[in-house]
C-alpha positions in Angstrom: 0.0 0.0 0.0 1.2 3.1 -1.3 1.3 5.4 2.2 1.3 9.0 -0.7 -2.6 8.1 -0.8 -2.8 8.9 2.8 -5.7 11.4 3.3 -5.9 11.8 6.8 -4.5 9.9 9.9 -7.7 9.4 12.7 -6.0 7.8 15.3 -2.3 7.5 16.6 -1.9 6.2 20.3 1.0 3.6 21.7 -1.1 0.8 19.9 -1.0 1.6 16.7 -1.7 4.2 14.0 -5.0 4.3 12.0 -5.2 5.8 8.8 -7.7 6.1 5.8 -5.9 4.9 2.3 -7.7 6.3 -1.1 -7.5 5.1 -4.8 -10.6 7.4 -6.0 -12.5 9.7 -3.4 -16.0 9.6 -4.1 -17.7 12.7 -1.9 -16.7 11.7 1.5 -16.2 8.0 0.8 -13.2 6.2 1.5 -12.1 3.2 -0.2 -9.2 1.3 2.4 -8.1 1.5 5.6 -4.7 1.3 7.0 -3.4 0.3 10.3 0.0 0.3 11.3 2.3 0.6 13.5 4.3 3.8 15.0 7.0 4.6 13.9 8.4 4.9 16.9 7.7 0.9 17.5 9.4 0.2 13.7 12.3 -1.4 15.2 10.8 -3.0 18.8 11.1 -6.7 18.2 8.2 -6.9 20.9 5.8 -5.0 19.1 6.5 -6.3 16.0 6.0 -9.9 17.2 2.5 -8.9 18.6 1.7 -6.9 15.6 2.4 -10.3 13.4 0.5 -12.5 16.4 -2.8 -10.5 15.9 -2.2 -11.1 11.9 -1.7 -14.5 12.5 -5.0 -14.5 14.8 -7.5 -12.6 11.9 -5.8 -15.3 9.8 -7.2 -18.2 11.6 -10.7 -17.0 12.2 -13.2 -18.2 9.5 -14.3 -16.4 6.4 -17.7 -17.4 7.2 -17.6 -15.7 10.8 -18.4 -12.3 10.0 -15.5 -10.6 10.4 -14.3 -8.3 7.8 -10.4 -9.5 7.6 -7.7 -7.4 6.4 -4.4 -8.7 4.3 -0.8 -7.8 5.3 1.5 -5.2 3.5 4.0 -2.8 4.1 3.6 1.0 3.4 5.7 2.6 1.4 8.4 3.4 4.5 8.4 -0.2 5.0 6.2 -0.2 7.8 3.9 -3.6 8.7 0.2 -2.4 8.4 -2.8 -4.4 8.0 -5.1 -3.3 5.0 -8.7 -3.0 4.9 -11.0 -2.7 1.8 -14.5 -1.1 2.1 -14.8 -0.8 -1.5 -18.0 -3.0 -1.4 -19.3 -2.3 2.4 -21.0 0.6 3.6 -20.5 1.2 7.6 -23.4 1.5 9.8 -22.4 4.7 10.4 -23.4 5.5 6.9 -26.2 4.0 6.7 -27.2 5.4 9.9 -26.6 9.0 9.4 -28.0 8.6 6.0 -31.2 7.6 8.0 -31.8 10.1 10.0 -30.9 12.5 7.2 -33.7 11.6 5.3 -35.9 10.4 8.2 -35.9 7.0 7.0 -36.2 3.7 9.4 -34.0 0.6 8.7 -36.6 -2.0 8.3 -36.7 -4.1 12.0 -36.3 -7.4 10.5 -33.0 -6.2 9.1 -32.4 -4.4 11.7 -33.2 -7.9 14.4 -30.7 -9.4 12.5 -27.9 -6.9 12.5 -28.4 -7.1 16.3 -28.1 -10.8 16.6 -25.0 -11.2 14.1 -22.9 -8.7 16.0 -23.7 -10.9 19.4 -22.7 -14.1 17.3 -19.5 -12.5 16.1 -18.6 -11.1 19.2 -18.9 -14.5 20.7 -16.8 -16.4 18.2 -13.9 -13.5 18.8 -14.2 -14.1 22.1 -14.2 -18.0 21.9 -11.1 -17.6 19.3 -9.2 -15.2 21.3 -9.5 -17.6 24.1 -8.3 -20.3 22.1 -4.7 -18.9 21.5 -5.1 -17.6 26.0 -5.6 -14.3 24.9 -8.2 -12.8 27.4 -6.9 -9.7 26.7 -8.9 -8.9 23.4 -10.3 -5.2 23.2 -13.0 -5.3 20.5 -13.7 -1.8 19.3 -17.5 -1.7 18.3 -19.2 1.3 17.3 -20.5 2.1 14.1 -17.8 2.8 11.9 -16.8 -0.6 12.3 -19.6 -2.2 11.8 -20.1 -3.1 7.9 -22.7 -4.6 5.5 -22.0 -6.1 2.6 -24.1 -6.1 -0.5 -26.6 -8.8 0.9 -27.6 -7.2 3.7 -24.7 -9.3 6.1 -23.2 -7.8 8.9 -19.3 -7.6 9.3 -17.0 -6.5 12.0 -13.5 -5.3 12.0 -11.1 -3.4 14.1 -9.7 -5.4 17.3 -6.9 -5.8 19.2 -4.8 -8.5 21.5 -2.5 -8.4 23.6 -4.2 -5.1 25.2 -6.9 -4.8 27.3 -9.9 -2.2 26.8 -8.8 1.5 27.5 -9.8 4.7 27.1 -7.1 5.0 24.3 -7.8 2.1 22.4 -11.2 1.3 22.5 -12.7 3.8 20.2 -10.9 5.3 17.9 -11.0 9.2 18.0 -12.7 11.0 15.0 -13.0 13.6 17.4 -13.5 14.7 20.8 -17.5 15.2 21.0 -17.7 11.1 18.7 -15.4 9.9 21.2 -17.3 11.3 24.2 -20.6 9.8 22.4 -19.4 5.9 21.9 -17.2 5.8 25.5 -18.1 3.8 28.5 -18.9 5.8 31.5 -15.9 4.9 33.1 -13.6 5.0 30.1 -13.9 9.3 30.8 -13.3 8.8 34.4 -10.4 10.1 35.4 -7.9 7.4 37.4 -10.4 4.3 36.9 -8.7 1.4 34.9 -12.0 0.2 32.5 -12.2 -3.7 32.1 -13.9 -5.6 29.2 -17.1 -4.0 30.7 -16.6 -1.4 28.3 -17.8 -3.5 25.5 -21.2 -4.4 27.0 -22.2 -1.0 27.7 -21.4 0.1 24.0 -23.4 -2.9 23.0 -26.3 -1.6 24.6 -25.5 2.0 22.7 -24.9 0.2 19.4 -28.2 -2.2 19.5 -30.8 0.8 20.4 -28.5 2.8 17.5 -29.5 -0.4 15.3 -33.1 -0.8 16.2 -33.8 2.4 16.0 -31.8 4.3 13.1 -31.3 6.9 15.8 -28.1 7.3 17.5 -28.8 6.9 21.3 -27.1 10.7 22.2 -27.7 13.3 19.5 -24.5 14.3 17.4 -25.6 17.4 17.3 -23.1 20.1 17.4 -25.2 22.1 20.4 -25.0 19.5 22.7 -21.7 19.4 25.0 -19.5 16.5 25.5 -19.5 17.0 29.0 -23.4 16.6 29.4 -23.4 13.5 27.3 -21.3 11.8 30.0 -23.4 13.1 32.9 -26.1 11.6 31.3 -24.5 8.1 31.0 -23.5 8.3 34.9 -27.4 9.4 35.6 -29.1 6.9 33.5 -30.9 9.5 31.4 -31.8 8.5 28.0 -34.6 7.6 25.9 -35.5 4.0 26.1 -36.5 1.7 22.7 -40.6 1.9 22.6 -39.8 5.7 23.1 -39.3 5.3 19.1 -40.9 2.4 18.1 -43.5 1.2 20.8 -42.9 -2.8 19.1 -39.4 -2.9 21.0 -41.0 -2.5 24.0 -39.4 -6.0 24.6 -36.0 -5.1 24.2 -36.0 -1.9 26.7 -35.1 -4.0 29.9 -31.8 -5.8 28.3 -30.4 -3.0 26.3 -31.3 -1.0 30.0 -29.3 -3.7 31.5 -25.8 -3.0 29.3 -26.3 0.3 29.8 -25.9 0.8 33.5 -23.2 3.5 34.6 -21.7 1.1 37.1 -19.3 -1.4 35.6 -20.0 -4.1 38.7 -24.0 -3.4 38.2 -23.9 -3.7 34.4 -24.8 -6.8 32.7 -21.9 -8.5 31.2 -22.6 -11.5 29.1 -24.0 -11.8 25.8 -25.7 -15.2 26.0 -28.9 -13.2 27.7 -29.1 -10.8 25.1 -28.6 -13.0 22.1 -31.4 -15.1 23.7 -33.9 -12.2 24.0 -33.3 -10.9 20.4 -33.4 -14.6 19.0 -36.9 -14.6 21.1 -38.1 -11.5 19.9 -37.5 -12.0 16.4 -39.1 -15.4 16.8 -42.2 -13.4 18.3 -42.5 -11.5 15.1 -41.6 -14.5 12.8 -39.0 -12.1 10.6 -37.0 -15.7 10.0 -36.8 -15.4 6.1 -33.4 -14.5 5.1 -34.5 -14.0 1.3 -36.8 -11.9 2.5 -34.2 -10.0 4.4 -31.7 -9.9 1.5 -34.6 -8.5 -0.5 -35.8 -5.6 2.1 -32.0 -4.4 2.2 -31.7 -3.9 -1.3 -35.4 -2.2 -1.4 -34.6 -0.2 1.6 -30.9 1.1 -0.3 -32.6 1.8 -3.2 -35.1 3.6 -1.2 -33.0 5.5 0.7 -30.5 6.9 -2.1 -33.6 8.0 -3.8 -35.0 9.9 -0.9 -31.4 11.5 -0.3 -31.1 12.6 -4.3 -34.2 13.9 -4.4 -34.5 15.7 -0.8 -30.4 16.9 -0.4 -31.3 18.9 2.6 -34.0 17.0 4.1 -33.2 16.3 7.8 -30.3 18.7 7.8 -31.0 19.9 11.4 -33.1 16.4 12.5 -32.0 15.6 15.8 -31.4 12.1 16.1 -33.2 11.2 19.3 -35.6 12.6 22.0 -32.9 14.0 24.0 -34.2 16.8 25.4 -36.5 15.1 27.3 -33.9 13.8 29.4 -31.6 16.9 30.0 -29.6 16.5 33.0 -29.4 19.8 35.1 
C-alpha cells in the first residue's frame, strides 16, 4: 500500500496508527483503511512480534464468521500495516446517518438481524481469542466498524490482542465530541482502569443505535460533551418503545448494558442474544430471502430519498434528547 494516498491519519496512540488509504475519493467515501504501526515501534522486536500475532489471529478466524479481515502489506516506508478494503461495504455509520438524514427507518427485520449477528461474532472473537489464552482482546464496536455487505450481512472489523480495553484504544477518536458519544462511563473517568465491561455498555448503545436508526445521544453540534457523559452516569436516555412502541421488549436488556456502574452492568452476551433470537421469533422475521430482498429495497429507497430531498433532515436531531436533559 502506497502510504502517498494517505488522506488523513484518525488515530495515533501507543497501539497503533489508524489511517484512511484512497484510490478514488467519491464525496466523502473512502475506499481502504490502514493500520500500522508507530514509527516509533518500527524497530521493537516486541511490538513487531505482537503486531504479526494478531495477523496471525484474523488469519485463523473463519471467512464465514463475519469478520471483515484485512491482508498484510507494508507502506511505502516499509512499515507492517494491515489493510482493509470497504470498497464493497457501507458502515453502519453511513447508513445510519443517512437515516436520519432523510428520516428513514431501517426496516426491523434487518435491523433484528444486524443485532443478533454482532452478538454471534462477538462470541466467536471471544471464543477464538480464548483459544490462543488471549483474554486480553479489546473489541472496538461502534458504528464505523460495523459493515454490510451487499446482501444485507453484517461484518466487524477493528480489534486488538494483547491489550486490554482502554480509554485510548477502545474507540478510535474522530474527534472529541464522537469519542465522548461511543465511551463507556468509566472510560472518561479520570484514574479508573476500564475492564472488558466497556464492551457491554457500547453494546447496549450500538443495538438501540440499530433498532432504531437513531443514534442513542444526539450528534448534534449544540449539545456538549460533558453533558453527554453526565447523562451516561445518571441513567438519562430515551428507552427503545420511546421510538418504536414494538421494541417494547427489548428496553429492559439494552437497560441492563447500559448501567453506569461497571460491577452493576450486565456483562454476558448469551442473555441478550437469547432475547433478540426470542423477539424476532415473536414476530416471525425468519426469512433470510426476505431480508436480502428488504436491504436492497430499503438502499434503493434510501439513495432516492437522499437525491431527491439533499437537505432534508439537515437539522433532524437524532433522538428525543431533550426530554432527558440533565441539570
Amino acid at each position: 500500500m502506497d502510504t502517498d494516498s494517505v488522506i488523513e491519519t484518525i488515530y495515533s496512540g501507543p497501539d497503533a496508527v489508524f489511517t484512511l488509504c484512497i484510490n478514488e475519493q467519491i464525496s466523502t467515501q473512502y475506499y481502504y483503511y490502514c493500520r500500522q504501526l508507530p514509527v516509533a515501534y518500527q524497530q521493537d522486536a516486541l511490538r513487531l512480534r505482537q503486531f504479526d500475532q494478531e495477523f496471525k489471529f484474523l488469519e485463523s478466524i473463519s471467512d464465514n464468521q463475519g469478520i471483515l479481515k484485512g491482508s498484510w502489506d507494508n507502506t511505502s516506508d516499509g512499515n507492517p500495516a494491515i489493510i482493509y478494503d470497504y470498497k464493497n461495504y457501507s458502515s453502519i455509520g453511513k447508513i445510519v446517518k443517512d437515516c436520519v438524514s432523510a428520516e428513514q427507518r431501517i426496516p426491523l427485520p434487518l435491523t433484528i438481524k444486524w443485532s443478533i449477528s454482532l452478538i454471534v461474532i462477538l462470541e466467536q472473537l471471544q471464543a477464538a481469542a480464548a483459544e490462543l489464552e488471549e483474554p486480553d482482546i479489546d473489541i472496538a464496536i461502534w458504528p464505523d466498524t460495523l459493515f454490510v455487505d451487499a446482501s444485507g450481512n453484517l461484518h466487524i472489523t477493528h480489534f486488538s490482542l494483547n491489550a486490554p480495553p482502554s480509554i485510548s484504544s477502545s474507540i478510535i477518536k474522530h474527534n472529541l465530541t464522537r469519542y465522548f458519544l461511543y465511551s463507556a462511563p468509566e472510560q472518561t473517568i479520570a484514574g479508573h482502569t476500564p475492564d472488558e465491561k466497556v464492551l457491554y455498555f457500547v453494546l447496549g448503545m450500538l443495538l438501540y443505535e440499530l433498532l432504531t436508526s437513531k443514534p442513542l445521544f444526539t450528534t448534534h453540534t449544540s449539545i456538549d460533551s460533558k453533558q453527554i457523559v453526565r447523562r451516561k452516569l445518571r441513567k438519562l436516555h430515551p428507552l427503545l418503545s420511546d421510538v418504536d412502541s414494538r421494541l417494547e421488549p427489548l428496553n429492559l436488556i439494552v437497560t441492563e448494558l447500559l448501567t453506569p456502574n461497571p460491577d452493576n452492568r450486565l456483562a454476558h452476551l448469551t442473555p441478550v442474544k437469547n432475547k433478540l433470537l426470542e423477539f424476532q421469533q415473536k414476530l416471525d422475521i425468519n426469512d433470510n430471502q426476505a431480508e436480502t430482498i428488504s436491504f436492497q429495497n430499503f438502499k434503493d429507497m434510501l439513495t432516492d430519498s437522499l437525491e431527491r430531498n439533499p437537505l432534508l433532515g439537515r437539522n433532524f436531531e437524532t433522538s428525543n434528547i431533550n426530554q432527558f436533559n440533565a441539570s
